[in-house]
C-alpha positions in Angstrom: -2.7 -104.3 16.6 -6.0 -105.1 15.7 -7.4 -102.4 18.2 -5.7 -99.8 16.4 -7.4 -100.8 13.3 -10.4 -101.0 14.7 -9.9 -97.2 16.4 -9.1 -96.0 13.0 -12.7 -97.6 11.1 -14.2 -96.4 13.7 -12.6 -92.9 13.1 -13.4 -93.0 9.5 -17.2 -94.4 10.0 -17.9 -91.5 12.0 -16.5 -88.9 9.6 -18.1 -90.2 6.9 -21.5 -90.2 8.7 -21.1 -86.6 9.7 -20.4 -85.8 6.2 -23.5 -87.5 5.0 -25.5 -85.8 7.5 -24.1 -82.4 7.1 -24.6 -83.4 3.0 -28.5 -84.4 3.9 -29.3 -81.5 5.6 -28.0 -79.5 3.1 -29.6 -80.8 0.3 -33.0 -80.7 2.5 -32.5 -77.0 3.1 -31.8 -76.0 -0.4 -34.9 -78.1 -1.9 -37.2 -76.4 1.0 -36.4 -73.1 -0.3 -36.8 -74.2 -3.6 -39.9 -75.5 -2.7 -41.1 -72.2 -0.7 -39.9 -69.6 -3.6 -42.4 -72.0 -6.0 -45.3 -71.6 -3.4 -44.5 -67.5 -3.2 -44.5 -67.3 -7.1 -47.5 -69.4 -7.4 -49.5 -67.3 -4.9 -48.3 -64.0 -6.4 -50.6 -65.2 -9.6 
């Protein structure tokens, strides 16, 4: 009994870290272009 429990935690810890990390690297991503349109603008001037 208590190894199915512990299967299923385990289940749900590692979906939940994949969906942090997919959610980290996203944000990363979108602040680095964010970032590298701000450099292009400010060496256009």
């Amino acid at each position: 009994m208590s190894s199915n429990q512990s299967v299923d935690v385990g289940l749900a810890g590692s979906l939940t870290m994949i969906v942090l990390t997919i959610g980290v690297t996203l944000l990363l991503v979108s602040f680095y272009r964010r970032y590298k349109r701000l450099q292009n603008r400010n060496d256009g001037e």
